[in-house]
C-alpha positions as CSV (number, residue, x, y, z in Angstrom):
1,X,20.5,49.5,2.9
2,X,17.7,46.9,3.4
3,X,19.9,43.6,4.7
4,X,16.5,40.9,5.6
5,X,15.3,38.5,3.5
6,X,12.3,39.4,1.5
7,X,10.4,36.8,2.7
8,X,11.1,37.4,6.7
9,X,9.2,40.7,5.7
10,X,5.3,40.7,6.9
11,X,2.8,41.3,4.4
12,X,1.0,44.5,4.9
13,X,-1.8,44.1,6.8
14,X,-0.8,40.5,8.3
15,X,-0.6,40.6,12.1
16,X,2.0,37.4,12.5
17,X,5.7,38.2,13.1
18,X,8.1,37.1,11.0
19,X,9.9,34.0,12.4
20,X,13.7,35.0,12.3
21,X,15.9,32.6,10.0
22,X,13.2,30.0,8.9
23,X,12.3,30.0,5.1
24,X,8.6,31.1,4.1
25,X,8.8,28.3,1.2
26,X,9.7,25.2,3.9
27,X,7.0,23.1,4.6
28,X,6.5,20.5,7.5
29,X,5.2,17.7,7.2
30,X,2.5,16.7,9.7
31,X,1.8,13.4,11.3
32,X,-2.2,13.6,10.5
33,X,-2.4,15.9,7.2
34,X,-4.0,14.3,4.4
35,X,-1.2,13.4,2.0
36,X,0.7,11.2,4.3
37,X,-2.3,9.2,5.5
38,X,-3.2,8.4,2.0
39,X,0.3,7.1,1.5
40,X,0.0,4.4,4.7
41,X,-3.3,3.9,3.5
42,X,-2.3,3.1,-0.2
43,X,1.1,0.9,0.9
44,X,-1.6,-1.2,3.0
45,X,-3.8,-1.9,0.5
46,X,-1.2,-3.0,-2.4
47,X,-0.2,-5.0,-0.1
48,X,-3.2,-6.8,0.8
49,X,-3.7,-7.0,-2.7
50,X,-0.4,-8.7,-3.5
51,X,-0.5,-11.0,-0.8
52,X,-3.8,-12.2,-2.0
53,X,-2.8,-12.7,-5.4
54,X,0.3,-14.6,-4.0
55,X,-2.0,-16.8,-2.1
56,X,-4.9,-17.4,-5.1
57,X,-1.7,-18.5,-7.1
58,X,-0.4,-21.1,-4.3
59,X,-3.8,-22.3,-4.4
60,X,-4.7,-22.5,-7.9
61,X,-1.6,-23.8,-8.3
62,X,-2.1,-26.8,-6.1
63,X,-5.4,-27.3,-7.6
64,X,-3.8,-27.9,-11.2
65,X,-0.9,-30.3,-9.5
66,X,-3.7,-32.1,-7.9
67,X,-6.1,-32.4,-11.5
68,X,-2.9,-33.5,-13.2
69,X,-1.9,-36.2,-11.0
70,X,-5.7,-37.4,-10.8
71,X,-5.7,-37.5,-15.0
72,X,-2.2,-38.9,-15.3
73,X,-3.6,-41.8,-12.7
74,X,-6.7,-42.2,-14.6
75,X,-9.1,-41.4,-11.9
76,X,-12.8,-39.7,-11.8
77,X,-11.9,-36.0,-12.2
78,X,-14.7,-34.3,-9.7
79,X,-14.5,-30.4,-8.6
80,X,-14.2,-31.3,-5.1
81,X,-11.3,-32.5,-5.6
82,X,-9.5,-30.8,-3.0
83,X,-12.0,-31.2,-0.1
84,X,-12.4,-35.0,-1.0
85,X,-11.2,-37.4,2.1
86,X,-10.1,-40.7,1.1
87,X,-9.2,-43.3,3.8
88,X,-6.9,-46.3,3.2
């Protein structure tokens, strides 16, 4: 009786040896293949996109604390209000 595995068995007509003890259905996982350089290059970009929508809140944000405090004084509201130099 037969004791192998069916899978260390070579297909008819294939001209590879079988590998003794590894499993036909394993797959490894190479450095360059396609699926995991689309997972770094996916990571990267949500992360570029969170940290810019972290930073256009911080700054919209300011902007707002900066329109209230000019309309709660009672001073000319102007769109340049950020880049507006004011000397004492």
């Amino acid at each position: 009786m037969d004791t192998e595995p069916v899978a260390s068995k070579p297909k008819p007509g294939s001209t590879r040896a079988p590998h003794a003890g590894v499993d036909v259905r394993a797959s490894r996982v190479y450095l360059f293949s396609r699926r995991p350089v689309l997972g770094v290059v996916r990571r990267t970009l949500s992360i570029g996109v969170l940290v810019a929508v972290d930073v256009l809140g911080l700054a919209l944000g300011v902007y707002v604390a900066l329109v209230l405090r000019t309309v709660l004084y009672g001073d000319t509201l102007t769109w340049a209000l950020l880049w507006r130099l004011e000397r004492d």
